[in-house]
N, C-alpha and C positions, 0 to 999 in steps of 0.2 A: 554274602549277599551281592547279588549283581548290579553292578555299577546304571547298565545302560549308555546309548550310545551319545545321548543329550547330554548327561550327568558325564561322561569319559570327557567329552569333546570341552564342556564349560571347565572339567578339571586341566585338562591340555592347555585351555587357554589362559586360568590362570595362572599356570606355570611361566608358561609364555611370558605373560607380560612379568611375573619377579624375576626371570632370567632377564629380561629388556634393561627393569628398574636394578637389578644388580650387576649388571656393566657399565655403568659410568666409568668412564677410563680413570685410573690411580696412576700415581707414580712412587714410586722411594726414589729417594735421594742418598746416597751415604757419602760424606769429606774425610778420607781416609789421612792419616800419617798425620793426625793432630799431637799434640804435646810439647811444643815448641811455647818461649817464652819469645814468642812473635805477635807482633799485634794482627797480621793475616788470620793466626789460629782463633784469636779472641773475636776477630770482626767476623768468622764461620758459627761459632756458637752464640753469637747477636743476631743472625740472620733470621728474617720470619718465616715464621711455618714449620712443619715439621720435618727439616733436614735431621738425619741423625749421624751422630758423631763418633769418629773411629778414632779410640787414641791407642799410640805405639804405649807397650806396658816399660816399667822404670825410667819412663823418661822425665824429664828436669820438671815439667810443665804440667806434666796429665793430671795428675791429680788435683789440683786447683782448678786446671778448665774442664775438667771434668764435673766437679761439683758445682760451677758457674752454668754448663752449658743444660745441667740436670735442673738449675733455677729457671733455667729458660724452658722448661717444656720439652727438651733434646732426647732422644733417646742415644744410650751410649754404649758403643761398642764397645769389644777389647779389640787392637788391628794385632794380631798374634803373627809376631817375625816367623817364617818360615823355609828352609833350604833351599834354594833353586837349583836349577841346574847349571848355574854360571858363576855359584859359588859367591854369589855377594855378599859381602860380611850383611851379616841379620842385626846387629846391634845390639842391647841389652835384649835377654828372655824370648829367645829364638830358641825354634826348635831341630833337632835337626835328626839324621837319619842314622847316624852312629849312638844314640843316646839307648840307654837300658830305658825300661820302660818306666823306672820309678825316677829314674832323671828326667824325661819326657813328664810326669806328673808334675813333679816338683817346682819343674819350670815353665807348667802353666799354672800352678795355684799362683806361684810367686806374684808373674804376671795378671792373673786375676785381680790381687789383694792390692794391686799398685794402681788401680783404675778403679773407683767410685762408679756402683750404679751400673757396673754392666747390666744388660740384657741379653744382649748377644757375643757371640764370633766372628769376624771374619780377618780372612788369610791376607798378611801381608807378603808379597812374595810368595814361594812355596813352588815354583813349578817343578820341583823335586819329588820336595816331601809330602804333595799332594795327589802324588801317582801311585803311592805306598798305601793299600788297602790295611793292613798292620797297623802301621801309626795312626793312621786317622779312624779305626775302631778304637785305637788307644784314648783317644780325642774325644771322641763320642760317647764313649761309656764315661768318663770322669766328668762330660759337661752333663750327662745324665745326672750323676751322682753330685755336683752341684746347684741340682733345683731346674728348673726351667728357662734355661737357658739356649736360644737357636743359632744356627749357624748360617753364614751366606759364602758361598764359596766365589770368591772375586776370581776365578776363571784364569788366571793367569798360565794354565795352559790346557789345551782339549784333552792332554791326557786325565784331567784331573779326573780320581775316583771320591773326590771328598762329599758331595751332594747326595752319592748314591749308597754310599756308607753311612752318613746323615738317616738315610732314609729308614735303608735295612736297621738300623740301631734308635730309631723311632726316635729323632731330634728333629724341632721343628728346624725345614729349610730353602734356602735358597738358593737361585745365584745371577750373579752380574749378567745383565744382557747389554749394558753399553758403557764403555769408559769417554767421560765427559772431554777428558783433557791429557789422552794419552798425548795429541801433538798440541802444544800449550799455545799455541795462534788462536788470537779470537775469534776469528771466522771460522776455523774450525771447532774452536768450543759450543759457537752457538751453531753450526751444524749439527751437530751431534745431541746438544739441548734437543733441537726440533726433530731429530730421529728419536728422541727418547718421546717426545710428545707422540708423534706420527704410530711408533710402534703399541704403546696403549691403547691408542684409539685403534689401533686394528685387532690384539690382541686381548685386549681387558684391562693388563696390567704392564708396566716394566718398572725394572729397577739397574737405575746409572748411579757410576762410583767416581769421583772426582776426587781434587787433592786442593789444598790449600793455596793454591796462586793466584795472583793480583787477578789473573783475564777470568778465571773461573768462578771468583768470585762478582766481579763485577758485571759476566754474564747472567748467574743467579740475584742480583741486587737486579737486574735488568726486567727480567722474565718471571719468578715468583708472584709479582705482582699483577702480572697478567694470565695466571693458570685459570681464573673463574672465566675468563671472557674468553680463553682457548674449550673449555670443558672438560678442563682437568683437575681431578683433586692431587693435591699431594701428601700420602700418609708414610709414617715411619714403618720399620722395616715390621714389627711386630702386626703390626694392623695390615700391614699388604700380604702379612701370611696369614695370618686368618680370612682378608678378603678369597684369598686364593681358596683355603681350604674350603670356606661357605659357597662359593659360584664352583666347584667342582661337585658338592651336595647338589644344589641345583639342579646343576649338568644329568648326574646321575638319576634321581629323581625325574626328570622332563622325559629321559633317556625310557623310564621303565611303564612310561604312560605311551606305549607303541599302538599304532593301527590295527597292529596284530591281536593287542589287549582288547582291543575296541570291536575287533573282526568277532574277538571268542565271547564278549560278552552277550546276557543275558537281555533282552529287555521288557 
């Protein structure tokens, strides 16, 4: 049955307006390299809102603030040691590019079982072993085969193929569009805060990855509190992939109500 051009044009509009009402700008947040019996790490899973928490697997600390930061509403990453190309020791439960493939498993369940409450992956380091389309199917099928678990690929270099293997191997994912505190200056922290604002709001969404230092934090104890009166929400990483995946439905959907449709129809 044929729409009509009044009927096309009231459905275009109110496509319209749910793509409008479904871009309020979001943000994620993630504090990578948690697990330390530091009280920086414990004042990051006290923080409001939903920051979500990256901890390094077998370390002294993780699992305690890991189940602390999961009472707090947190959502919890694994941050999975990974090769670079400058050869920095990885620390406990890295992965690296000599391992067989069942060492590569071994030492991520390991790492799994040492952090409470994961949800997600993402790469600590890695600009090696995240250029190796190989290992990171290795990656993707075992978090497959662990449940529903996503990944975000912290970017740590352009060659990375981790996202797009993500993809092809149907893991829900993402990746870093801005590091809060790669230069730990608080003028530059809160520059970079206000590019992660500035880019949401022109984009939809972004997601910034910071680390547990005094300035970084005290930029977030800063600015959290003033996201409703900037016009920005802050959701954890799981809810910024599904906003993602919902306004690309949208997208598509608004996309297949064309002039053209309106040109051929009936009325």
């Amino acid at each position: 049955m044929a729409v009509g051009i009044k009927g096309l044009l009231l459905i275009l509009c109110l496509n319209s307006s749910s793509v409008l009402a479904a871009e309020q700008p979001v943000i994620g947040i993630i504090i990578d390299d948690l697990g330390s019996d530091n009280s920086r790490h414990e004042k990051v899973v006290r923080l409001p809102g939903a920051i979500s928490c990256s901890f390094l697997p077998l370390s002294r600390a993780s699992y305690r603030l890991a189940k602390l930061a999961h009472s707090y509403n947190k959502e919890i990453l694994l941050h999975l040691p990974m090769e670079s190309v400058s050869n920095h020791p990885m620390g406990p439960g890295g992965l690296s590019l000599d391992m067989t493939q069942q060492e590569f498993v071994w030492a991520l369940q390991k790492g799994l079982a040492s952090v409470p409450h994961v949800t997600g992956i993402n790469n600590h380091m890695g600009s090696l072993l995240t250029q190796h389309p190989g290992h990171m199917v290795w990656l993707m099928k075992e978090m497959k085969r662990n449940g529903k678990l996503y990944f975000v690929d912290s970017r740590t270099t352009h060659a990375s193929v981790a996202m797009a293997v993500a993809i092809e191997q149907g893991v829900p994912s993402l990746q870093r569009n801005i590091f809060l505190d790669h230069d730990a200056d608080l003028k530059s922290i809160r520059k970079q805060f206000a590019k992660t604002i500035t880019m949401a709001k022109k984009n939809g969404t972004a997601l910034a990855i910071g680390h547990p230092y005094a300035n970084t934090i005290k930029v977030l104890e800063e600015m959290l509190p003033k996201l409703d009166e900037l016009g920005v929400r802050l959701v954890n990483v799981s809810e910024l992939i599904n906003i993602r995946r919902e306004r690309q439905k949208v997208w598509q959907a608004s996309l297949s109500q064309s002039p053209k449709a309106a040109k051929n129809s009936k009325p």
